[in-house]
C-alpha positions in Angstrom: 104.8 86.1 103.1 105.8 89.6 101.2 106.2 92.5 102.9 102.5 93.8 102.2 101.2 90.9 103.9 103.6 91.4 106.8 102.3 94.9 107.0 98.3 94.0 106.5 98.7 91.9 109.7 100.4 94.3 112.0 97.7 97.3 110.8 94.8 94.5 111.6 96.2 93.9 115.3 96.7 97.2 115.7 93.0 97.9 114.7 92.2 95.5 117.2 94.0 96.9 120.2 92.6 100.3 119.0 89.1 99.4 118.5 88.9 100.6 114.7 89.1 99.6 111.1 92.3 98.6 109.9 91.9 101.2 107.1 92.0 103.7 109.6 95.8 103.9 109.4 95.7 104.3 105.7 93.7 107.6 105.7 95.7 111.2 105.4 93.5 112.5 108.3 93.5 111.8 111.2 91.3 109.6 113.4 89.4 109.1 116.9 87.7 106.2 118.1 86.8 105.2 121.5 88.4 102.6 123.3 87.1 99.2 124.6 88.4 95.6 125.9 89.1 93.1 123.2 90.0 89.6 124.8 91.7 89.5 121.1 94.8 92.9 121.9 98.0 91.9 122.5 98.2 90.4 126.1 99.6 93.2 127.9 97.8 96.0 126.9 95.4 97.7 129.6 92.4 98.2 128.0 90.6 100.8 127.6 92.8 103.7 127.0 92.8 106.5 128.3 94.6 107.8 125.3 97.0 106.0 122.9 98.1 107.5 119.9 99.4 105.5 117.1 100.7 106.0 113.3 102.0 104.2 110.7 103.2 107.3 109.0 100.1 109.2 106.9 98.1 109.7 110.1 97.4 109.7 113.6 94.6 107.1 114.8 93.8 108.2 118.6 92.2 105.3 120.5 90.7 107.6 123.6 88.5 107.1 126.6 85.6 109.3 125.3 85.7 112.0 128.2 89.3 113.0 126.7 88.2 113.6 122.8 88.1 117.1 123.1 91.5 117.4 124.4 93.0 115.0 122.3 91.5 116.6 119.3 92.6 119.6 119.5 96.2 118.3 119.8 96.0 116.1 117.2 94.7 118.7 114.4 97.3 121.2 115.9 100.3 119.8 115.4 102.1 117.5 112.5 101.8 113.8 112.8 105.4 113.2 113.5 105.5 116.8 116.3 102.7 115.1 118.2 104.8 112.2 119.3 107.6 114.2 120.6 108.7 117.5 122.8 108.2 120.4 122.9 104.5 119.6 121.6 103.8 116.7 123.5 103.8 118.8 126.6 101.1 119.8 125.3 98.4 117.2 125.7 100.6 115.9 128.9 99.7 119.5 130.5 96.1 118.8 129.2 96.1 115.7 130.6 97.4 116.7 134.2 94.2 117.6 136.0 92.9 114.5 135.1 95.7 112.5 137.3 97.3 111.6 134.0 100.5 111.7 131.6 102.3 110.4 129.0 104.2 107.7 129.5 104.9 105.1 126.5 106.1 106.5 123.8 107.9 103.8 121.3 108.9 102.7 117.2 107.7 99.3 116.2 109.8 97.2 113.3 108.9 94.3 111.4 111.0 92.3 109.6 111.9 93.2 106.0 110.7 90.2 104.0 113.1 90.8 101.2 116.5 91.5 103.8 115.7 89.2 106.6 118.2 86.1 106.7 119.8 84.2 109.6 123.2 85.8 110.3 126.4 84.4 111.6 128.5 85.0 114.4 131.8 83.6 116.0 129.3 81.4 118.7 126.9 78.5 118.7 123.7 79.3 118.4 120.8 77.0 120.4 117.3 77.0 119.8 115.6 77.4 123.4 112.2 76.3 124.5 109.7 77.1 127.3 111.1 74.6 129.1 114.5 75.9 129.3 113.9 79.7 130.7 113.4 78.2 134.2 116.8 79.6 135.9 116.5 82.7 133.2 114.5 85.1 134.9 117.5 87.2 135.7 118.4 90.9 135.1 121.2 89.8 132.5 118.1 88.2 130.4 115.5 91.0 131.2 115.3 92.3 128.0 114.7 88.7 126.2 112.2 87.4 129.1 109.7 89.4 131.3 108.9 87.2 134.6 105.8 89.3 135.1 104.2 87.6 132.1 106.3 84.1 132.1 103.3 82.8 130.7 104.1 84.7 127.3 107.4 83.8 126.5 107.1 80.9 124.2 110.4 80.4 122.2 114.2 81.6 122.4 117.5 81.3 120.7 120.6 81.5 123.3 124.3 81.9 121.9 127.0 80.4 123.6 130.7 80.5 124.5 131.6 77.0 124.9 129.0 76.3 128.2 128.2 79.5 128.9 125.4 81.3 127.5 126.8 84.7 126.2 123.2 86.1 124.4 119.9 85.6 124.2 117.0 86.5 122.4 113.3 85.2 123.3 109.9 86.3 121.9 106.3 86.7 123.6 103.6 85.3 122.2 101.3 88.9 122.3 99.1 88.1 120.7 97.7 85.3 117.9 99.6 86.4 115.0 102.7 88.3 116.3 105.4 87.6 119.0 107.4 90.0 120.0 111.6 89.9 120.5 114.0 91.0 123.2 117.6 90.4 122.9 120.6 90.9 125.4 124.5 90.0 125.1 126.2 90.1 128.2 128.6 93.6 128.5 131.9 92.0 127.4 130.8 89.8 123.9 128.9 92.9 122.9 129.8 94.5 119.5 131.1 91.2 118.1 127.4 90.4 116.1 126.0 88.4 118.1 122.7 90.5 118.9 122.1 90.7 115.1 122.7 86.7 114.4 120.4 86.5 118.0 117.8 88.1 116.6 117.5 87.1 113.1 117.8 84.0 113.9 115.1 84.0 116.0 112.6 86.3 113.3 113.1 83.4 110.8 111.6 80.4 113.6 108.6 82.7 114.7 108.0 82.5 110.6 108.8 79.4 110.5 106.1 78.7 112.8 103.9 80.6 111.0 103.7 83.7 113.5 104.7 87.7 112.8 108.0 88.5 114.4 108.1 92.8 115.6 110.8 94.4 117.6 109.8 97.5 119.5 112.4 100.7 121.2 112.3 103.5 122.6 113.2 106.6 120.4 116.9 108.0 122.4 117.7 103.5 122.1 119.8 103.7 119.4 121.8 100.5 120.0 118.1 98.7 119.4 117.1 100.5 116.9 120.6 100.0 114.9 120.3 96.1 116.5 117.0 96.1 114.5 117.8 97.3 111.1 121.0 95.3 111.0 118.8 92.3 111.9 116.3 92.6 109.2 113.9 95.2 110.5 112.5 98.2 109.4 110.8 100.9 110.9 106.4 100.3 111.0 104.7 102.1 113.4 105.0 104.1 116.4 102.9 104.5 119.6 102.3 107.0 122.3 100.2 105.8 125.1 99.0 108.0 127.9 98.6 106.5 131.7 97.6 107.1 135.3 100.4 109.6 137.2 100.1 106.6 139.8 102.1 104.4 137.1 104.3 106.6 135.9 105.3 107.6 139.6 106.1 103.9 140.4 107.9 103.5 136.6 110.5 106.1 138.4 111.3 105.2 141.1 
């Protein structure tokens, strides 16, 4: 796969999650369309949205309960595509959103993998491919990033590095959705800054191609030890996502 194609099948997921035309996210204005279940969207989105906001950089396509359009299209046509995903103008549409019981919550960058930079890197450890059947006893906080036990069902593959018996790092992927799996890495506190996230993780991006899948890495804006984790890995910036939820959830998110 190049780089194109790479790109063609995130923006046709995306449509899918969204509920619109993958040529949505090529246009230079911006876009509403109204949300819906797909049993096809990545597995742990909770569809429909209320609002969710995404952009692969010349526009904003706003997948939207149809109650909100108004409010949503008035911030969207306000405010430059990259203001709208951050403060002081996304207080905004959160203020907008308030008397509805909701707010925003999510807000994240998406990478894929650079076709023409992504190789399997080397570190000082050994390097084991994992399976399903080895996350058993690996639902622990030091792993939390790479596995999520609330959707065990997901995680499908893994590569764990090691210092003689002891595993040291460990990167896994969920299968999301048909065509991509998403990666989380961690490295325990004291091997950290030695490489062994980036080796992790590109490691793991070349078997999920290998097995004919779409590897994509996804932080939070402020995480820049990801986001650095990413590029060194292979990754470049895609796509980035602001998704608006019930105060309920983000209440429970903090405390």
């Amino acid at each position: 796969m190049n780089n194109d194609e790479v790109l063609q099948i995130a923006m046709l997921q995306s449509a899918i999650d969204a509920n619109c035309c993958v040529q949505d996210f090529c246009k230079t204005e911006n876009v509403i369309v109204y949300s819906k279940k797909n049993s096809n969207a990545r597995r742990y989105l909770e569809l429909p949205f209320a609002c969710n906001l995404i952009s692969y950089g010349s526009n904003i396509v706003a997948s939207i309960d149809e109650k909100y359009e108004k409010i949503v299209r008035a911030y969207i046509e306000k405010y430059p595509i990259e203001h709208c995903f951050e403060t002081p103008n996304m207080y905004v549409l959160n203020d907008a959103f308030l008397p509805y019981d909701l707010e925003v919550c999510f807000m994240a960058e998406y990478f894929l993998p650079d076709m023409t930079k992504l190789s399997k890197e080397t570190c000082l450890y050994d390097m084991k491919i994992l399976t399903k059947e080895d996350f058993t006893s690996l639902y622990v906080p030091e792993w939390s990033n790479a596995l999520c036990e609330k959707r065990k069902e997901l995680d499908v593959l893994g590569v764990g590095a090691y210092d003689g018996k002891q595993l040291i790092g460990f990167a896994a992927c969920s299968a999301d959705c048909d065509t991509m799996w998403q990666i989380g890495v961690d490295v325990l506190p004291q091997y950290r800054r030695k490489g062994i996230a980036s080796t992790l993780t590109s490691v793991l991006a070349s078997e999920i191609i290998d097995r004919g899948k779409i590897p994509f890495y996804c932080c939070a804006w402020s995480n820049i030890k990801s986001a650095r984790n990413a590029i060194k890995s292979g990754f470049r910036p895609a796509w980035a996502e602001m998704t608006v939820k019930s105060r309920k959830f983000v209440e429970e998110m903090n405390r």
